[in-house]
N, C-alpha and C positions, 0 to 999 in steps of 0.2 A: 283307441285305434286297434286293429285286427292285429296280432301277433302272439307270439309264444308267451307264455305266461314267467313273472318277473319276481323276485324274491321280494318280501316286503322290506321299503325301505326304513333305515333309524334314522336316514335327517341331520348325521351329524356332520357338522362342518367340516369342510379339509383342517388340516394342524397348518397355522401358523409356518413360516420355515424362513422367513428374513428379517427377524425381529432384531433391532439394533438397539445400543443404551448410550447415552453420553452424560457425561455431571458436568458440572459449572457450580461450583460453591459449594453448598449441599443439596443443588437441586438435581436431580435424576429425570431424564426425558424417554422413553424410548418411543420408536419409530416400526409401523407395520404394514404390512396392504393384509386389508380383509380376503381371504378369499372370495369369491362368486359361485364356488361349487359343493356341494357335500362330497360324502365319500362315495357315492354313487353315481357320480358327475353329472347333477340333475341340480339345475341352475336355484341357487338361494333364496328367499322371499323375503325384505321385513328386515329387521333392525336383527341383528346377530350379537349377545352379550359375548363381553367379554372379562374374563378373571385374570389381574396380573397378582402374581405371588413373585416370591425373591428365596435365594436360598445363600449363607454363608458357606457350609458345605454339602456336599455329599450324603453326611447322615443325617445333618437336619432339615427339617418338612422344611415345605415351600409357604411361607408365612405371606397372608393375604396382606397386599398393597393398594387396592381398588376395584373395582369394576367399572364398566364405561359399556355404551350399545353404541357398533357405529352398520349403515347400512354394507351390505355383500359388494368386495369390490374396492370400498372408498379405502384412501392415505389415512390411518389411524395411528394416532399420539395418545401418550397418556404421558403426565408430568407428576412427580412427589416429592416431596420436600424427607430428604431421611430422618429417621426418627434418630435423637440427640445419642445414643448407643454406636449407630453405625457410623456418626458423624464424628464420631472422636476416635484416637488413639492411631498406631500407626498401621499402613496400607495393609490391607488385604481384601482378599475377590470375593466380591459379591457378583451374585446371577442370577438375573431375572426370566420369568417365564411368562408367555399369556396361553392361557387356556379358552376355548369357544366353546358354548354350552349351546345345544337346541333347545325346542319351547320345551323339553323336559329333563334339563339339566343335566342332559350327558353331552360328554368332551369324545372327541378321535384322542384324542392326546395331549401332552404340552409341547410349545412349540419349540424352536431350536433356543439356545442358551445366549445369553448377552452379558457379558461381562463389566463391569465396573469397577473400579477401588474403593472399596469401603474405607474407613477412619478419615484424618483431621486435613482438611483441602489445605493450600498454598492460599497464605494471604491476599485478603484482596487488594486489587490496583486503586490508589489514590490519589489525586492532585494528578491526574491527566490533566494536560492542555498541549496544546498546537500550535506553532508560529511558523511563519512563512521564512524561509529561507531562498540566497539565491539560486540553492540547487536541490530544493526539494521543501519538504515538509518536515521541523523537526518536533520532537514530541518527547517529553518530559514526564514524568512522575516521580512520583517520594521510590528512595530506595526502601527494599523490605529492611525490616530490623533482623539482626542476626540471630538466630535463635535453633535451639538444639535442633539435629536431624530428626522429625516426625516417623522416615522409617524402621530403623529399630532393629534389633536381631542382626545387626549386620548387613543388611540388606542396602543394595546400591541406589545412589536418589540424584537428579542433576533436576536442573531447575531453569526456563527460558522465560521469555514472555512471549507470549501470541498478541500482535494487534490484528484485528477483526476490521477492516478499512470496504465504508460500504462507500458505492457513488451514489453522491444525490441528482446528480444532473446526467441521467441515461440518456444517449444519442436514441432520437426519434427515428422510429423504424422507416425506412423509405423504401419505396418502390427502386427495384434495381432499372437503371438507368443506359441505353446504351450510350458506349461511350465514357462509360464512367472511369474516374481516375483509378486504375489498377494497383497503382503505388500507395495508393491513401492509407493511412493506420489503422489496423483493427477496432474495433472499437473495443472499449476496456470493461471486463465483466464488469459487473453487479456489486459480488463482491467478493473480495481475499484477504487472505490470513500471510501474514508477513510475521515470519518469526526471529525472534530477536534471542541472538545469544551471546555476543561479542554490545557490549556496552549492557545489558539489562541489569547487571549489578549496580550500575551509576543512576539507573534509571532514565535513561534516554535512548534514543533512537533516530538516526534520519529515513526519512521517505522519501528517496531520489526517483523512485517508478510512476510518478504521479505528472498530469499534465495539466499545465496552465490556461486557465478560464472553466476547469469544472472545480465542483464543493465536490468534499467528500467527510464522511463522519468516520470517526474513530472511536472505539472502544481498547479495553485491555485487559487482559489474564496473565498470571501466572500460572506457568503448566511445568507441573513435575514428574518427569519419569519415573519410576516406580518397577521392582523386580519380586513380583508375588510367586512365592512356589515355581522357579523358575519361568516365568512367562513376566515380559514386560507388559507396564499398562500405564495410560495416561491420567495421572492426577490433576484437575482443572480446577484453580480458585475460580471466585465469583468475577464475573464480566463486569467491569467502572461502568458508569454512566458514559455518555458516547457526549465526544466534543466536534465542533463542528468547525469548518474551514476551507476558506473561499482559497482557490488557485490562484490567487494575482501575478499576475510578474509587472512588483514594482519596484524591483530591483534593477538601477543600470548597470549597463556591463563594465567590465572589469576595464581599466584604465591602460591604453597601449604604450609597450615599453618600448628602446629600442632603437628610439625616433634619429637617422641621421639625415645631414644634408651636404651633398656634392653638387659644387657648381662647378659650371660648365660656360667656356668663353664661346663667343658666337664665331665660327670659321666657316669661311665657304659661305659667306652669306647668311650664314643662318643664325639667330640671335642667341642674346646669352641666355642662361635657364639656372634654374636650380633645382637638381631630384634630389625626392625624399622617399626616405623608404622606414620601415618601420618592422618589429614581431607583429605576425598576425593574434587577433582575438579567438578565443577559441568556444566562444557561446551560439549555440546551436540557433538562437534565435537572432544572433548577430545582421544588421542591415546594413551594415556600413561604417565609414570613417567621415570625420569632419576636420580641413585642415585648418587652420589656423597660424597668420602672419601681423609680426609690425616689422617696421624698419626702428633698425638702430641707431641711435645717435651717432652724426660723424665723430671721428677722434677717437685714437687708440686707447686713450683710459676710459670714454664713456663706453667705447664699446666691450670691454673688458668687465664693465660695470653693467653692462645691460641696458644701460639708459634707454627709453622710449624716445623717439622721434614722432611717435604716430601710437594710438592705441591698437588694442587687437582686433581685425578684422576675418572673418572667414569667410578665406575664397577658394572654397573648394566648391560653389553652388549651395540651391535649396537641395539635390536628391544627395543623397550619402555617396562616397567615393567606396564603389565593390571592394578593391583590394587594400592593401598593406603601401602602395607606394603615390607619388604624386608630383606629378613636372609641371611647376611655376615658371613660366617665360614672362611673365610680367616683372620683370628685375630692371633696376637700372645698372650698368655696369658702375664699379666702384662703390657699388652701396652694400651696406651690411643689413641682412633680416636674419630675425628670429622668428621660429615656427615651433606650433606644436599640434598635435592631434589629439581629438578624441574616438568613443567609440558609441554607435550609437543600435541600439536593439527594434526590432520591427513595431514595440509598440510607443518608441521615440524617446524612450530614457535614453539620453547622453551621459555617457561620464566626466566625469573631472577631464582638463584636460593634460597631456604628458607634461615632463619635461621637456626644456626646450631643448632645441638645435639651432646654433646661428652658422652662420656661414656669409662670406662675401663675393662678391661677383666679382671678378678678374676684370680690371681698366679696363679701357681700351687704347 
């Protein structure tokens, strides 16, 4: 095209400048976006190499760790396994670099610095497993053995566990809906990292953030802080194997305490009754109460004794009773019942039922 004449270009790629690193074990990952442009901002062609090198310090060279081609543009990884020198003894910073070479192996530069702890990771997690609890998900593992502090010189070290918690059952993307319920719950990422500091010495954890009828997989690491040359840094052992685990709630709820019973003589026409009332349950998934009556045997020592006249029958209906309380007008006057309740959750586990409450109906 017709214009002013243009300095020749060299083709070399922009530098790198968001280049990230993470470990897990002795594995090293880091993370980059290819540029799209050279340094003349004249759009890239073609597969663009790349050189990662690593540096312990300052005076020493940037010792080669791989090469890899990804094209102009694309999300580029590169993963190494540290060689058994770096992987041992206590923390200190390592920094990786990647350098882009054109088809005639010149670089703009190295790219920005990514830091890592070099020497001996935090043990890895064992004997993970998962059981269902009635308030969450708990999660077990072998504790680490006690063993001298890996950092050394003095330097300050604390130690948590990271569980890694993916969902297996993601909510289906839907078309938004007019009318739709405003109130509904977010739907729950993908996935999170739930760190554990208070119990990770025993090796156990509860999962109370989790919702009933989705799977969700677990994994675990140990991650230890770490103070290199005054700058903190994350040490991460090796990631367990991931355990898997179905949300049930097959747990019924919790048994109502509390249970009493006032009767009441019929005046004014109106019949006799007996109210009960009761502590409420306090399960989020709670649907109700079920009351439960017999009558007592006549006579002051059977009824002292409990004696049955009639087995247990519930009449409170088939729906659940909403609240904590329940007025029986089905009484004879002069007769003695016993009652008790239970509690029952929306997907029909009932529990045990209370202690009793007898009470008798005033003659007439």
């Amino acid at each position: 095209m017709p214009g002013a004449p243009q300095p020749p270009s060299l083709h070399l790629p922009e530098r790198v400048s968001d280049l990230s690193a993470g470990r897990a074990g002795d594995e090293v990952t880091l993370s980059w976006t290819m540029p799209k442009r050279n340094t003349d901002r004249i759009l890239l062609k073609g597969s663009i190499e790349a050189r990662i090198c690593r540096k312990e310090s300052a005076e020493n060279e940037c010792a080669a760790a791989g090469t890899v081609k990804f094209a102009p543009g694309a999300d580029a990884t590169f993963t190494e396994t540290l060689p058994a020198a770096l992987a041992r003894g206590a923390p200190r910073a390592l920094t990786y670099f990647v350098e882009l070479d054109n088809a005639k192996g010149r670089s703009a530069g190295l790219s920005n610095g990514a830091v890592i702890p070099a020497g001996a990771a935090p043990a890895a997690v064992e004997g993970l497993r998962a059981q269902m609890r009635r308030n969450g998900v708990l999660l077990e593992w072998k504790p680490a053995a006690e063993e001298e502090s890996t950092a050394g010189n003095g330097e300050e070290e604390s130690e948590t566990v990271r569980l890694k918690r993916t969902l297996l059952t993601p909510p289906e993307k839907k078309k938004e809906k007019s009318g739709a319920n405003p109130l509904a719950a977010a739907p729950e990422p993908a996935e999170q990292n739930l760190m554990v500091t208070s119990g990770a010495g025993q090796g156990r954890a509860l999962d109370e953030d989790i919702r009933f009828g989705e799977s969700y997989a677990y994994r675990a690491q140990r991650v230890t802080e770490v103070t290199v040359r005054g700058e903190k840094l994350e040490l991460d052992g090796q990631l367990s194997a991931p355990v898997r685990i179905d949300a049930v709630q097959e747990f019924p709820p919790a048994v109502p305490t509390g249970l009493a019973a006032v009767a009441t003589a019929g005046e004014n026409g109106a019949p006799a009754a007996i109210d009960l009332s009761w502590q409420p349950n306090t399960e989020p998934d709670l649907s109700g109460y079920a009351v439960y009556r017999h009558e007592v045997a006549a006579g002051s020592e059977a009824a002292k004794a409990g004696e049955s006249a009639g087995g247990w029958e519930r009449i409170s209906g088939a729906q659940p009773v909403a609240g904590p309380e329940f007025h029986d007008a089905n009484v004879v006057p002069g007769h003695t019942y016993a009652y008790a309740v239970s509690a029952i959750d929306q997907e029909g586990h009932e529990s045990a039922r209370s202690a009793e409450a007898q009470e008798t109906v005033p003659g007439t």
